[in-house]
MINU-772757 format. One record per residue (C-alpha): residue in one letter; residue number from 1; y negated, x, z. Coordinates in Angstrom, 3 decimals, padded with zeros to 6 digits, always signed. Layout:
<rs>
[r 'a'; NUM; [Y; X; Z]] ...
</rs>
This chain:
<rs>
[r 'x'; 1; [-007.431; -003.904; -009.393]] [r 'x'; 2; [-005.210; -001.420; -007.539]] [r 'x'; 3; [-001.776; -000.028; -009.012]] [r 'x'; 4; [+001.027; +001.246; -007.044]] [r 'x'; 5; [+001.031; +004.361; -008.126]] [r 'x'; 6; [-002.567; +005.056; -006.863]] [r 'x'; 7; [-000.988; +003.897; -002.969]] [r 'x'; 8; [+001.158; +006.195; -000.855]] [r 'x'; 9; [+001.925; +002.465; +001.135]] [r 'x'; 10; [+004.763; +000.477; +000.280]] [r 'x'; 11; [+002.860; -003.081; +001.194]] [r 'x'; 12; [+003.000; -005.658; -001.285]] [r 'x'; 13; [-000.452; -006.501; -002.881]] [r 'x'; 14; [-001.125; -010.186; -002.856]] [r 'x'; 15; [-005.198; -011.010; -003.511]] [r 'x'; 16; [-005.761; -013.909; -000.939]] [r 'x'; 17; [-008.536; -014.823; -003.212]] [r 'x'; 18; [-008.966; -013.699; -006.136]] [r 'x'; 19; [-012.790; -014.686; -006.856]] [r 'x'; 20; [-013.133; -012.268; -004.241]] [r 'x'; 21; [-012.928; -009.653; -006.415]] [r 'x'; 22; [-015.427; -011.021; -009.018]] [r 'x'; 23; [-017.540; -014.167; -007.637]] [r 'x'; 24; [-021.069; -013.643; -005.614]] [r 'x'; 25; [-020.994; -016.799; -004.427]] [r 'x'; 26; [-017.497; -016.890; -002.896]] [r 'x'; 27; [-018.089; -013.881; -000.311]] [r 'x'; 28; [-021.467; -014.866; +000.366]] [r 'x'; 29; [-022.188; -018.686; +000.913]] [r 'x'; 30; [-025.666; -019.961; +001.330]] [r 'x'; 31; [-024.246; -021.566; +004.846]] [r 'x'; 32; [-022.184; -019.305; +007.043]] [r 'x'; 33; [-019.195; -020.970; +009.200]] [r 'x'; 34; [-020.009; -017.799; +011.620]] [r 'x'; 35; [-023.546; -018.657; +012.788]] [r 'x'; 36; [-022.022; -022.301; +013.041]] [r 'x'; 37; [-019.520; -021.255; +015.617]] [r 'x'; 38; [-020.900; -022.587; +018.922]] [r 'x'; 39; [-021.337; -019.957; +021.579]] [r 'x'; 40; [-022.857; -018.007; +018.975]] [r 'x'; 41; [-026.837; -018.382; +018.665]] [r 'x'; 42; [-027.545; -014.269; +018.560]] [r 'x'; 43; [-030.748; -015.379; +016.241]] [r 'x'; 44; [-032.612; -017.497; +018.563]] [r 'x'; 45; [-031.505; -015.548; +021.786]] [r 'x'; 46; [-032.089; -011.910; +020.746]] [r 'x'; 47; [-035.073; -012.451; +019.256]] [r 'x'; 48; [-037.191; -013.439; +022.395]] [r 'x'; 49; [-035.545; -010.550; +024.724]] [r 'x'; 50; [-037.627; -008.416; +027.187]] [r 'x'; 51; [-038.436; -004.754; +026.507]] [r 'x'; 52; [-035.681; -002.922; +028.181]] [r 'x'; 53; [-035.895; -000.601; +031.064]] [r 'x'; 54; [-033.290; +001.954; +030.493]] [r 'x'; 55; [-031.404; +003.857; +033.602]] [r 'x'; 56; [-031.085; +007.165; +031.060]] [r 'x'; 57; [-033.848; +009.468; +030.023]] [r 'x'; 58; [-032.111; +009.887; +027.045]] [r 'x'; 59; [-032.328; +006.852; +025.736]] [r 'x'; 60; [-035.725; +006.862; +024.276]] [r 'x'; 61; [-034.153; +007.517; +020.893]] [r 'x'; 62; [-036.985; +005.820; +018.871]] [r 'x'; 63; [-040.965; +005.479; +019.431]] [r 'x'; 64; [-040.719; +001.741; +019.723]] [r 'x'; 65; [-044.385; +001.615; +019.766]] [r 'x'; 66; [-044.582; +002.249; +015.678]] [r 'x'; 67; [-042.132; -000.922; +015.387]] [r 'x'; 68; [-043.482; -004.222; +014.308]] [r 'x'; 69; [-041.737; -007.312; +016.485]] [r 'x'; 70; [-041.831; -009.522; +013.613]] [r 'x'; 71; [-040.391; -007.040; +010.941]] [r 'x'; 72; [-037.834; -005.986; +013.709]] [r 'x'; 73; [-037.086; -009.880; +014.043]] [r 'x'; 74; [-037.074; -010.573; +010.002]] [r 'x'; 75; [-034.191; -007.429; +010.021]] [r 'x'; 76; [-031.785; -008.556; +012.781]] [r 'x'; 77; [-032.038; -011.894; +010.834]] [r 'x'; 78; [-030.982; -010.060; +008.121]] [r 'x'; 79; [-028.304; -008.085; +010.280]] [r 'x'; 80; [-026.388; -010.707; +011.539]] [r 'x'; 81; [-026.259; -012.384; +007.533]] [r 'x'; 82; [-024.576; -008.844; +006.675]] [r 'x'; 83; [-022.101; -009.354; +009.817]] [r 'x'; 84; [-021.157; -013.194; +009.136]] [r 'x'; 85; [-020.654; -012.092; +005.394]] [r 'x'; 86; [-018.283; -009.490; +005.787]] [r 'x'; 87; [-016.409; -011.220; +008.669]] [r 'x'; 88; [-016.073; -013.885; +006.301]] [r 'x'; 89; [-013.954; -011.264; +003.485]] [r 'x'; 90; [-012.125; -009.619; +006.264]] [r 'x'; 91; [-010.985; -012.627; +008.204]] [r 'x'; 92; [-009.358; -013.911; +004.718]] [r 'x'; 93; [-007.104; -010.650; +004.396]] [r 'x'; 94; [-006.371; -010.290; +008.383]] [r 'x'; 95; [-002.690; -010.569; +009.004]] [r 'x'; 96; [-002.203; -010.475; +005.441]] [r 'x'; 97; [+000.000; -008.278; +002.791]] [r 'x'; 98; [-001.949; -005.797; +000.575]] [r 'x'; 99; [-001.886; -002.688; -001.030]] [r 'x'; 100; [-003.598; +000.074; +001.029]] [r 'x'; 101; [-004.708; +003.175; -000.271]] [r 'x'; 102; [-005.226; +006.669; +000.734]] [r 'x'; 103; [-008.837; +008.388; +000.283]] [r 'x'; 104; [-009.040; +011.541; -000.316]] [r 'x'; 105; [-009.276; +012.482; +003.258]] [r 'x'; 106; [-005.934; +010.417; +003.711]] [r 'x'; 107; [-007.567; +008.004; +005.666]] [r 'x'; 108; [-006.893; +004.435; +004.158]] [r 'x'; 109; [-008.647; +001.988; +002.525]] [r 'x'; 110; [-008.069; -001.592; +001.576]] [r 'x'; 111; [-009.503; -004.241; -000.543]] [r 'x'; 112; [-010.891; -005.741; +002.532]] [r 'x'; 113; [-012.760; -002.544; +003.347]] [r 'x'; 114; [-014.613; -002.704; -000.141]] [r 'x'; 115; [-015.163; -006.698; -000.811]] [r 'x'; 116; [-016.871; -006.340; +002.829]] [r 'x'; 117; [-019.086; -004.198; +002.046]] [r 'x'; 118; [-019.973; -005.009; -001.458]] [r 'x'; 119; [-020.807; -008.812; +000.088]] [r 'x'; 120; [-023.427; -006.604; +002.217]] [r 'x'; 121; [-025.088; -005.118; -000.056]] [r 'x'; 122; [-025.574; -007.949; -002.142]] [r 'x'; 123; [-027.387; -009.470; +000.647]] [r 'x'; 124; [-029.626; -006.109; +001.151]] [r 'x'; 125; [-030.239; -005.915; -002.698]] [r 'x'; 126; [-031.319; -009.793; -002.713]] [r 'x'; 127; [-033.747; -009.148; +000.767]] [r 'x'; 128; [-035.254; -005.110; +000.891]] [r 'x'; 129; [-034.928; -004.288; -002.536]] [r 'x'; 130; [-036.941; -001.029; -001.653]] [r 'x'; 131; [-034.206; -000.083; +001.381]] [r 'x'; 132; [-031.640; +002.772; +000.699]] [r 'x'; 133; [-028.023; +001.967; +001.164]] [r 'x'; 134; [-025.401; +004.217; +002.562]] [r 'x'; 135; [-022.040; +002.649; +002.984]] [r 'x'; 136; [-018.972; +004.292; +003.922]] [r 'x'; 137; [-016.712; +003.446; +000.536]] [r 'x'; 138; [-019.834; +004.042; -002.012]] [r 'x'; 139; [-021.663; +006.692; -000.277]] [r 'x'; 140; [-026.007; +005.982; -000.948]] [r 'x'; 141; [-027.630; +002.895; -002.905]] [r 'x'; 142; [-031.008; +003.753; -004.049]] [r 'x'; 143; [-032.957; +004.783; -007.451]] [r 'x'; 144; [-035.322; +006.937; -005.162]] [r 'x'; 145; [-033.695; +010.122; -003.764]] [r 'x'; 146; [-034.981; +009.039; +000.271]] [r 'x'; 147; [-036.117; +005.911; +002.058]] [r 'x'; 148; [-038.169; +004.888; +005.089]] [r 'x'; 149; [-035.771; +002.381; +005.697]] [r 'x'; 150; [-031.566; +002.944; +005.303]] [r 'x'; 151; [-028.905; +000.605; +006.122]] [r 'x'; 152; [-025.737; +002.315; +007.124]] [r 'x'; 153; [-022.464; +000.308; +006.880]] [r 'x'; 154; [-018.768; +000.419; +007.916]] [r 'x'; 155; [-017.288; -002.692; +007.208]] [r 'x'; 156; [-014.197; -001.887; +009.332]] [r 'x'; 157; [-014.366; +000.568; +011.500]] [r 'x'; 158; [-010.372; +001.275; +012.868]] [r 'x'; 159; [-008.642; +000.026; +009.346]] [r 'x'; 160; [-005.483; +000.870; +010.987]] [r 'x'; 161; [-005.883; -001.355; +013.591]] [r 'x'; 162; [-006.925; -003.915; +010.555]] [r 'x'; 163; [-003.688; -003.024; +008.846]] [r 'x'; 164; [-001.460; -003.584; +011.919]] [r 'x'; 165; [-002.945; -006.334; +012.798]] [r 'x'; 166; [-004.694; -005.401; +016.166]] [r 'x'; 167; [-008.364; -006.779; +016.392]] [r 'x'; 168; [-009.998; -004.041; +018.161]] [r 'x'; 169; [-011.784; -002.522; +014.533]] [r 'x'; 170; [-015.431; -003.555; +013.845]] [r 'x'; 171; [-018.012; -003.944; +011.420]] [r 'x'; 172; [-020.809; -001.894; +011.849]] [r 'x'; 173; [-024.294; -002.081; +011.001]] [r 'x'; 174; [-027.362; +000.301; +011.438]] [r 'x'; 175; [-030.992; +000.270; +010.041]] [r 'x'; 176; [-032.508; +003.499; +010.203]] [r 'x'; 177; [-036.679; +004.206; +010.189]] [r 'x'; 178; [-037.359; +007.826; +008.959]] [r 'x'; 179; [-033.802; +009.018; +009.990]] [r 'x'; 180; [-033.821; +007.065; +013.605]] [r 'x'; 181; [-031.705; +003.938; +014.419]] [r 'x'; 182; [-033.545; +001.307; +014.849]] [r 'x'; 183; [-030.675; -001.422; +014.668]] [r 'x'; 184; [-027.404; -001.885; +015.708]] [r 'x'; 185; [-024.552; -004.518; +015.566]] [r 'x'; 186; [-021.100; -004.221; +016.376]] [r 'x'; 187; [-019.113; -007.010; +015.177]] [r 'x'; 188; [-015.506; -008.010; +015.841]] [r 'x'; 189; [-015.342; -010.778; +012.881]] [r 'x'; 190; [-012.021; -012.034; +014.309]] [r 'x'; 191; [-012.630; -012.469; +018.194]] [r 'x'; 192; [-016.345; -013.259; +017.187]] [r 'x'; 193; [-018.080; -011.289; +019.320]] [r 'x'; 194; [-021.252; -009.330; +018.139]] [r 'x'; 195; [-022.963; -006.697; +020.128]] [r 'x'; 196; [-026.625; -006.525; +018.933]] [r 'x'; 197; [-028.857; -003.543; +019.863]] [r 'x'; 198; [-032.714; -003.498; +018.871]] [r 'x'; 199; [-035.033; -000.892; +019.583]] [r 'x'; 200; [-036.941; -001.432; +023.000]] [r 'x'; 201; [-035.162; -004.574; +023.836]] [r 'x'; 202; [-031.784; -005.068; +025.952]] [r 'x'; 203; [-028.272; -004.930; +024.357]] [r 'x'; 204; [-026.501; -008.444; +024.174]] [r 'x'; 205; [-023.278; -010.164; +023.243]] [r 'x'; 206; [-023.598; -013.093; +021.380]] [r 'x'; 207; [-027.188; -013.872; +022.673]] [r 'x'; 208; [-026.344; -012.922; +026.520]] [r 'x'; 209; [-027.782; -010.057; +027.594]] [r 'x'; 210; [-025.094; -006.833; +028.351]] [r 'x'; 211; [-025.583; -004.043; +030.949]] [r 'x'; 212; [-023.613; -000.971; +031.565]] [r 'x'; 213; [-021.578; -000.694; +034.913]] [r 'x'; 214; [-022.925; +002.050; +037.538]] [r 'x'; 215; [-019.856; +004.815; +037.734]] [r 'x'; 216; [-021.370; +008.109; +039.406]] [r 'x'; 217; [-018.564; +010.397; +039.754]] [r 'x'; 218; [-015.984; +011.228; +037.279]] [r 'x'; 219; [-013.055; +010.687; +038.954]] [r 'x'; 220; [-013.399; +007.361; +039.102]] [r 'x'; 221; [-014.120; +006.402; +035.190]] [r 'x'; 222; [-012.173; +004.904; +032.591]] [r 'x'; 223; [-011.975; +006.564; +029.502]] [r 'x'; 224; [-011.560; +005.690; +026.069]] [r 'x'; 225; [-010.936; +007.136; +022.663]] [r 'x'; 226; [-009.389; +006.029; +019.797]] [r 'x'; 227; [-006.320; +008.394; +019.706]] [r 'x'; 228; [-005.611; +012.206; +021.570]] [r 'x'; 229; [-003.956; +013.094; +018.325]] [r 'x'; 230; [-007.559; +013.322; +016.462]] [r 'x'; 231; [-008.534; +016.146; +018.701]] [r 'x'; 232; [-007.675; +019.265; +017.693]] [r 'x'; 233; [-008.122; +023.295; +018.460]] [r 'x'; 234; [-010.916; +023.754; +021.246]] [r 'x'; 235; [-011.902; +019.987; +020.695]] [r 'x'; 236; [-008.194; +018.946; +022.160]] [r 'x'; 237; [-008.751; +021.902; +024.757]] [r 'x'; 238; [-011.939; +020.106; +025.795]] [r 'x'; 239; [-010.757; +016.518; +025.588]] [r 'x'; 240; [-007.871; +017.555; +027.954]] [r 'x'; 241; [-010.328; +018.791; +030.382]] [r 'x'; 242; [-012.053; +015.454; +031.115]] [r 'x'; 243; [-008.816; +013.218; +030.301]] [r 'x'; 244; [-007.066; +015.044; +033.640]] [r 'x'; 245; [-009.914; +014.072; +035.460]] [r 'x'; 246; [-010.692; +010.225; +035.062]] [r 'x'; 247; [-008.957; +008.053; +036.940]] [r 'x'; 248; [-007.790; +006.128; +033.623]] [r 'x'; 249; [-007.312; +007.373; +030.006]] [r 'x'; 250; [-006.980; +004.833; +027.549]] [r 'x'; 251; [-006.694; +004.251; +023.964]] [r 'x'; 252; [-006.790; +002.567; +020.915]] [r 'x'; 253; [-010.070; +000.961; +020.183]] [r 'x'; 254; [-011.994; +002.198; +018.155]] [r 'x'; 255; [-015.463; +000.987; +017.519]] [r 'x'; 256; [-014.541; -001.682; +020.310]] [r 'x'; 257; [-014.176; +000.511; +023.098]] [r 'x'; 258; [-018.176; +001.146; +022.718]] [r 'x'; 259; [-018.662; -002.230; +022.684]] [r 'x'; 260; [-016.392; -002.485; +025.941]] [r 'x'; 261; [-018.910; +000.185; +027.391]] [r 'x'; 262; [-021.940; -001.034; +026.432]] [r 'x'; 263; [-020.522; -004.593; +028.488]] [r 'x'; 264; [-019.568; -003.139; +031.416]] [r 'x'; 265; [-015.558; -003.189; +031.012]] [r 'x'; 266; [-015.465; +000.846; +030.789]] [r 'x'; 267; [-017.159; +003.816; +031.608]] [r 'x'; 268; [-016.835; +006.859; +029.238]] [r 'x'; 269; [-015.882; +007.189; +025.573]] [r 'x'; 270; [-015.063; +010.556; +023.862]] [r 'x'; 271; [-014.338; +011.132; +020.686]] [r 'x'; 272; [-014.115; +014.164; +017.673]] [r 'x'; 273; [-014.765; +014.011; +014.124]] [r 'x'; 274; [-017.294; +011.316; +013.916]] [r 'x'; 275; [-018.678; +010.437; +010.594]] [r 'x'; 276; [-022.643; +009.090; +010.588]] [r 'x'; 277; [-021.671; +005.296; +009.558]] [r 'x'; 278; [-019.291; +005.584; +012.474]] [r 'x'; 279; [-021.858; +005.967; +015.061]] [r 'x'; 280; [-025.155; +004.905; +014.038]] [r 'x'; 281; [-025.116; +001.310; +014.710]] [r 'x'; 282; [-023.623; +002.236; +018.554]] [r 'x'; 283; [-026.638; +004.207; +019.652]] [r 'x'; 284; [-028.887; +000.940; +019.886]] [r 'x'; 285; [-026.594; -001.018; +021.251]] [r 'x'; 286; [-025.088; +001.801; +024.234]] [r 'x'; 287; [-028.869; +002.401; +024.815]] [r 'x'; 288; [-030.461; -001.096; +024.821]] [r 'x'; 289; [-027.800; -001.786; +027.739]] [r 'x'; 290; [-028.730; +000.826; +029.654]] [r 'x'; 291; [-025.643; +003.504; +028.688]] [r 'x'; 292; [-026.054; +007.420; +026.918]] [r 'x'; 293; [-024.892; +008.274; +024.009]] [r 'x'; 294; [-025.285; +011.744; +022.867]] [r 'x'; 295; [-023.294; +014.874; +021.060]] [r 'x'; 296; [-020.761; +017.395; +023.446]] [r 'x'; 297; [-024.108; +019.196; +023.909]] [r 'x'; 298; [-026.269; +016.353; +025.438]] [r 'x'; 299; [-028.111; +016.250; +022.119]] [r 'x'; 300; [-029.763; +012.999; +020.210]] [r 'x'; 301; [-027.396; +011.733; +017.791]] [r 'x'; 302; [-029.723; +012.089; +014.381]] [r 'x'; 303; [-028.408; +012.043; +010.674]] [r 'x'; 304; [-031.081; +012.542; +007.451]] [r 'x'; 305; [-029.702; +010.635; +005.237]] [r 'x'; 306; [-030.782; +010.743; +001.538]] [r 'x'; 307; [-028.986; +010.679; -002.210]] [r 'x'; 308; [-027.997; +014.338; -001.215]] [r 'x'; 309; [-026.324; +013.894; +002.263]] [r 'x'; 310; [-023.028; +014.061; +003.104]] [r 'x'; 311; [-021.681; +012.316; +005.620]] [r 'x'; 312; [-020.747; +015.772; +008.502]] [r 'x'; 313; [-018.451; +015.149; +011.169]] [r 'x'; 314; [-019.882; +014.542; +014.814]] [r 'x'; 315; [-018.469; +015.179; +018.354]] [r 'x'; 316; [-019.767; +012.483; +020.717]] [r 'x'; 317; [-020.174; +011.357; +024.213]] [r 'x'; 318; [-020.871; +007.796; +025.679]] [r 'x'; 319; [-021.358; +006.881; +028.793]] [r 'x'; 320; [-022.001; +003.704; +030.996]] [r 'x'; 321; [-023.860; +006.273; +033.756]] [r 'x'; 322; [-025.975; +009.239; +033.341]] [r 'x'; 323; [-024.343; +011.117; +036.055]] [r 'x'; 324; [-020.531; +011.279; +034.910]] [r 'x'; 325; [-022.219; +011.610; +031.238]] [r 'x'; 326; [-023.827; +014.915; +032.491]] [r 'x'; 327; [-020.201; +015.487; +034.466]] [r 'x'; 328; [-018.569; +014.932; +031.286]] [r 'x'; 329; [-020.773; +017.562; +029.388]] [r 'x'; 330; [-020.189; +019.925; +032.190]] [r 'x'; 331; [-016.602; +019.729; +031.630]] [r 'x'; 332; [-016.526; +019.687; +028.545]] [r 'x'; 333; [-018.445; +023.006; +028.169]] [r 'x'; 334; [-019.024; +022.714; +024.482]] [r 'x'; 335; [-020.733; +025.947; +022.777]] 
</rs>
């Protein structure tokens, strides 16, 4: 349990449920209300998608020719149990009082952030014993030192939106093969929408296929990233450059405003100081609808990870079109 003296917040703690804390069974039932919900049938739907034909040369992040369809099927199965479980522990504490703590990199935490998670990787322990975990609050899950196979988790991505009460954060999911993401869902447990992304088949939103909207020249984009205030030095320099030149900077979403990409709704995302579970899981999904996703120097977003990593900050780029993504890059002119 948390104590006040551990919390630079001033928020009441009250534990909505306190089996939370302690009780397998309560965060994780055998029948989840989410895949009960009914627009949602991701399983059936996403499963029986078409290979995808991208519109980016850069989006042939993974050789989907050394995937297996059924094992690929057997882990978005898997995925989307992860995604209703922890949508199930934050939905509980949304709009709710609790203590919220500051990590060591003053970014905050809250019980919600850790129950989530720890309901996922009960469900990975209980179904790929033999996968490596890395989750954002416990860092890498494994007796062996590397994996084939590693899940990477953020059970909510924007936890200050969570803690103000603005449902633009995310749960996110990745599965990586030998370093490459493979997997990807982006799930918004309180509007219940899920972005799925599997390697060589189309993006979709609960079970509907997704595309990326054609935007070829720079001025006319819309722009998104999380907040201008997380740029800083040359980074802010650069941001500025390709903020003054979209038609319309906006903010405040973060994991969401991928999610808006990958659908259509926006064309460019740019952001600084990306952490590895931040960004994994949106590289299938961005690419499987037909979008780029790269670092400030057009390179492949790729991330080792093993007992030893540490989880290194990224710059990144995403765009709807590969033309104002290479316009963006140009501007951006990062060395």
């Amino acid at each position: 349990m948390f104590s006040q003296s551990q919390s630079q917040s001033h928020f009441l703690y009250t534990t909505p449920s306190k089996s939370l804390l302690f009780s397998h069974s309560s965060i994780l039932p055998r029948k989840s209300p989410f895949l009960s919900f009914p627009s949602f049938k991701t399983p059936l739907i996403s499963l029986q998608t078409k290979p995808m034909t991208s519109n980016s040369k850069l989006s042939n992040h993974t050789d989907y020719s050394s995937l297996n369809d059924t094992d690929l099927d057997c882990f978005v199965e898997v995925g989307n149990k992860l995604a209703d479980a922890a949508g199930e522990v934050i939905r509980i504490y949304f709009r709710k009082k609790f203590e919220i703590l500051d990590k060591e990199d003053l970014s905050p935490v809250t019980i919600a952030d850790q129950a989530a998670e720890e309901s996922m990787v009960s469900i990975l322990l209980e179904n790929f014993p033999s996968h490596a975990i890395y989750g954002e609050e416990k860092g890498w899950r494994c007796i062996e030192k590397s994996a084939d196979y590693v899940w990477v988790l953020d059970p909510i991505d924007g936890t200050k939106s969570f803690i103000t009460g603005k449902p633009v954060f995310g749960t996110l999911i990745a599965l990586l093969k030998k370093g490459k993401p493979i997997l990807g869902i982006i799930d918004q447990p309180v509007l219940r929408e899920r972005w799925i992304g599997i390697s060589g088949r189309k993006s979709t939103l609960n079970g509907q296929e997704v595309a990326t909207r054609t935007c070829t020249e720079l001025s006319r984009a819309c722009l998104y990233t999380t907040s201008p205030h997380l740029f800083s030095g040359d980074a802010e320099e650069a941001f500025a450059r390709v903020r003054d030149k979209v038609k319309v900077p906006l903010y405040g979403c973060d994991c969401y405003a991928y999610a808006l990409l990958a659908s259509g709704y926006v064309d460019l995302v740019i952001e600084s100081g990306l952490r590895p579970y931040d960004f994994l899981a949106l590289i299938p999904v961005i690419e499987g609808a037909g979008g780029v996703i790269t670092d400030w120097n057009g390179r492949q977003l790729d991330w080792k990870a093993s007992s030893d990593s540490r989880a290194t900050s990224f710059n990144l780029v995403a765009a709807g079109d590969k033309q104002i993504h290479q316009q963006t890059l140009d501007v951006l002119q990062w060395q």
